[in-house]
C-alpha positions in Angstrom: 137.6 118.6 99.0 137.5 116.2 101.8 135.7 118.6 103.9 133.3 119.8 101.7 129.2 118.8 102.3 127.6 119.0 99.4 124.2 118.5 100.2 122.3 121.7 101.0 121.1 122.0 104.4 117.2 121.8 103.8 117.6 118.8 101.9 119.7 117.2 104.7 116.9 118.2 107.1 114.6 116.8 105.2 116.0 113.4 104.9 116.3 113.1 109.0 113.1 114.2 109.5 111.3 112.0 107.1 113.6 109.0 108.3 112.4 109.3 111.6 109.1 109.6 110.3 108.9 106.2 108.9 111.1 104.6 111.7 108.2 105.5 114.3 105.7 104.4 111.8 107.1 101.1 111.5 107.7 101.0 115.6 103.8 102.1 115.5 102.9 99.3 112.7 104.7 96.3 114.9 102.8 97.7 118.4 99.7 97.4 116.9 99.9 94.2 115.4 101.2 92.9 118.3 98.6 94.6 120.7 96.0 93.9 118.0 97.0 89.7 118.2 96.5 89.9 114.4 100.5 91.0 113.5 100.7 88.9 110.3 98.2 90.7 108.4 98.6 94.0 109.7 102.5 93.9 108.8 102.0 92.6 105.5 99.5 95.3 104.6 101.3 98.3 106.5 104.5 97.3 106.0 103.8 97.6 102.2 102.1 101.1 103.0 105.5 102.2 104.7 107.9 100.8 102.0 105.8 102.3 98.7 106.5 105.9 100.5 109.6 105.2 101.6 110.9 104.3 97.8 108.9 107.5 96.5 111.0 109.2 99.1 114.0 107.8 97.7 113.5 108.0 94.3 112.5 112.0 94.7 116.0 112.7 96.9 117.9 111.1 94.0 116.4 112.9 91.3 116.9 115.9 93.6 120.8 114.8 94.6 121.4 114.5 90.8 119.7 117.6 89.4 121.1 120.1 92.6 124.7 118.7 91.8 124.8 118.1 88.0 126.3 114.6 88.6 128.1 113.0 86.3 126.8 109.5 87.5 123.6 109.7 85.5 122.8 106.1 86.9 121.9 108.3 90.4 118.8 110.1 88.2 117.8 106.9 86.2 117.8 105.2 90.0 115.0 107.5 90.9 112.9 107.9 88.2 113.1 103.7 88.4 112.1 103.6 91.9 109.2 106.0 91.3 107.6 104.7 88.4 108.1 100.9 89.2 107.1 101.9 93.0 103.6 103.6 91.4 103.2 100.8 89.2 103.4 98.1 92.0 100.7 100.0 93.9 98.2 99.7 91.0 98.4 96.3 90.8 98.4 96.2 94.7 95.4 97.8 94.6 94.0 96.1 91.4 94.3 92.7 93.3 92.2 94.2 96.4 89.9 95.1 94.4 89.8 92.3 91.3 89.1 88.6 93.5 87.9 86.9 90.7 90.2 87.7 88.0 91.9 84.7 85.9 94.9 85.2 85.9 96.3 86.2 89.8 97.9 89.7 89.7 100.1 88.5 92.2 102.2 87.4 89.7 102.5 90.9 88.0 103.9 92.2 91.7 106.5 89.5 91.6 107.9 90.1 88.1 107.6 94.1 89.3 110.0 93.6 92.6 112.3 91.2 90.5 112.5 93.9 88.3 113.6 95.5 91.3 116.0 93.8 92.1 117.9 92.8 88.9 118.1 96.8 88.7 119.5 97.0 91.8 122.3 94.1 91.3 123.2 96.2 88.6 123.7 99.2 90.3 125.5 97.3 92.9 127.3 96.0 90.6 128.3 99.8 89.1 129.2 100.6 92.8 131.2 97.8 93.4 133.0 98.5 90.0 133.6 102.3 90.8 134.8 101.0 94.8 131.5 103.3 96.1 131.3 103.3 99.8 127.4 102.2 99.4 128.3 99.3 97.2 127.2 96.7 100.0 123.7 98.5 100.7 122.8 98.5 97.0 123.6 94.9 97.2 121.5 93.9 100.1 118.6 95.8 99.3 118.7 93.9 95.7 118.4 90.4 97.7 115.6 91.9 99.8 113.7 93.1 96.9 114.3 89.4 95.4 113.1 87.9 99.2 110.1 90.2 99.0 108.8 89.0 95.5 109.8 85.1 96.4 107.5 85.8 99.5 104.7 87.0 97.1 104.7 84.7 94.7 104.3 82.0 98.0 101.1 83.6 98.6 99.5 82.5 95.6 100.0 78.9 96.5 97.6 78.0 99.4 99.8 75.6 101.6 102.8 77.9 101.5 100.3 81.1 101.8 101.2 81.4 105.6 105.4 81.3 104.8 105.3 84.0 102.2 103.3 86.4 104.0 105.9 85.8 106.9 109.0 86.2 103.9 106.9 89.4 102.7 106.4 91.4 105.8 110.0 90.7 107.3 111.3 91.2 103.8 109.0 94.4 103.4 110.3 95.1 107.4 114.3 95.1 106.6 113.7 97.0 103.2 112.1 99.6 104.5 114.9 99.7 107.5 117.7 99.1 105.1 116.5 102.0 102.8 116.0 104.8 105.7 119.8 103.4 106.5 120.8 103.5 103.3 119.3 107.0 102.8 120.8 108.6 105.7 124.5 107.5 105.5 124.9 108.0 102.0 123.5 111.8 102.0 123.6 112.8 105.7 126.7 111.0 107.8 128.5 110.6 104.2 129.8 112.6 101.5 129.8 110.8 98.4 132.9 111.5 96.0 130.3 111.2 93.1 129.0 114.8 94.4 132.3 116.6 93.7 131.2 118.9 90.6 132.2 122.5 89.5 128.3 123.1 90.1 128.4 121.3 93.8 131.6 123.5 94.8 129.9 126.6 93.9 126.6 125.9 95.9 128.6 124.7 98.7 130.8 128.0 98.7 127.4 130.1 98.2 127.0 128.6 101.5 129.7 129.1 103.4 129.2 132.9 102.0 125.6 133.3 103.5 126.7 131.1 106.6 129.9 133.7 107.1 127.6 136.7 106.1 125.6 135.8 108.9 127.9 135.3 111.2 129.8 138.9 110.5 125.7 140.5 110.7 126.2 138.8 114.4 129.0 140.0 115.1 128.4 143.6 114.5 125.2 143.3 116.4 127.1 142.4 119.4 129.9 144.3 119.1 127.4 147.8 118.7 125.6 146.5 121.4 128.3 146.6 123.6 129.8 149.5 122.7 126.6 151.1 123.7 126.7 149.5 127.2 130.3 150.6 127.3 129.5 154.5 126.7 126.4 154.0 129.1 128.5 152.8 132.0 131.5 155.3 131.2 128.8 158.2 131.0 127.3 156.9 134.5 130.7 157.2 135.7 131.6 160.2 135.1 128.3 161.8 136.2 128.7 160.3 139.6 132.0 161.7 139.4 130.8 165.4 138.5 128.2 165.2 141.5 130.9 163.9 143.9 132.5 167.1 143.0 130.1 169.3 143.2 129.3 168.0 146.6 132.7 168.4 147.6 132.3 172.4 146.0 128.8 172.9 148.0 130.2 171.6 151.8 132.9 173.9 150.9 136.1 171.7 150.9 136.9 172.7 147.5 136.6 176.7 146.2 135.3 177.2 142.3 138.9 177.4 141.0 139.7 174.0 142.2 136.3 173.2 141.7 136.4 174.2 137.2 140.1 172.5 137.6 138.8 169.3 138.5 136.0 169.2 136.4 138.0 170.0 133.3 140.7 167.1 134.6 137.9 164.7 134.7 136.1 165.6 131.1 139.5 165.7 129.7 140.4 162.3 130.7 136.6 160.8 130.0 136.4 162.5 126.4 
């Protein structure tokens, strides 16, 4: 079992690829707010950008984990459909707040109660992890005291002599999230294989797998080995044509008569074919 990988090989791909993604835009997001000399704003803004894909990411490869594998943790589904519908609904009051200045009552406080929901789900799934001894425990924890840093630093932002601090708590909260979570991502479904995986239905797409991976290796293998068969008869039939016309050359300056000649030739075929 130990050996096993359960997670296909497209969805693997997928992960790396869309990690690195985010990694360069967040090395792109910290260039230009430090080229631009206006970093605070930029990273609160794009660093927010970053981390509402990056938990739509994760909430679609959890709902994808779970429904490939039929896993019996049905906390691993309910994670990503939280994570998507709490990350959409942040981003409409995100949005609402751009667009709404003069509104009452500040939405801000809408997006705090959002990411605390945040995190109070994920202390409870850290919790769950702990309790089962999961190797990602720890990360579940972390990224529940982030979520709870990035909410602190929005609900500073409503007060106007602490303004300054929580955008600094929200982008370097919003920063290590998004870091944490690309992490997270990668180790638990890439450099990991997570014992939660281990189903009737995992083993059988994993062995369907090995199947097409040996199938294409024996397709391979035939190629070559036809292939070189085919050079083999080519260079045996070269030989023994040069070997026919060195005997017939032998025949023609007369150092052999026909007799010897038809004895050799037949020697030769006989030993070829």
């Amino acid at each position: 079992m130990e050996n096993y990988k359960f997670l296909s090989k497209g969805a693997k791909t997928f992960s790396v690829v869309t990690s690195v993604i985010f990694s360069i835009a967040i090395l792109i997001l910290v260039v230009i707010g430090l080229i631009g000399g206006n970093f605070l704003s930029i990273s609160v803004i794009g660093s927010s950008v970053i981390l509402f894909f990056t938990c739509i990411f994760v909430g679609a490869m959890q709902i994808k984990v779970f429904n490939d594998y039929k896993s019996q943790k049905k906390y691993l589904c309910a994670d990503g459909i939280f994570y998507i519908c709490l990350t959409i609904l942040v981003a409409i009051v995100a949005m609402l707040f751009v667009t709404i200045q003069n509104s009452n009552i500040d939405i801000r406080y809408f997006i705090f109660v959002f990411t605390l929901a945040f995190a109070v789900w994920k202390i409870i799934i850290s919790i769950l992890a702990f309790k089962n001894k999961y190797f990602n425990a720890f990360a579940e924890l972390l990224i529940a005291l982030l979520w709870l840093a990035t909410g602190i630093g929005v609900l500073l932002t409503i007060f106007n002599d602490l303004e300054s601090i929580g955008q600094y708590v929200l982008c370097v909260s919003n920063y290590l999230l998004c870091l944490l979570t690309i992490f997270y991502i990668l180790y638990s479904y890439v450099f990991k294989n997570p014992d939660y995986l281990i189903t009737e239905k995992a083993i059988e797409l994993f062995e369907k797998e090995e199947q097409e991976r040996q199938q294409r290796l024996n397709r391979f293998n035939n190629v070559y080995v036809a292939q070189n068969n085919t050079s083999n008869n080519d260079s045996k039939s070269n030989d023994v044509e040069l070997k026919l016309k060195k005997l017939q050359d032998l025949k023609e300056k007369g150092f052999i008569n026909d007799e010897e000649y038809e004895k050799r030739k037949k020697e030769i075929l006989d030993i070829e074919f």
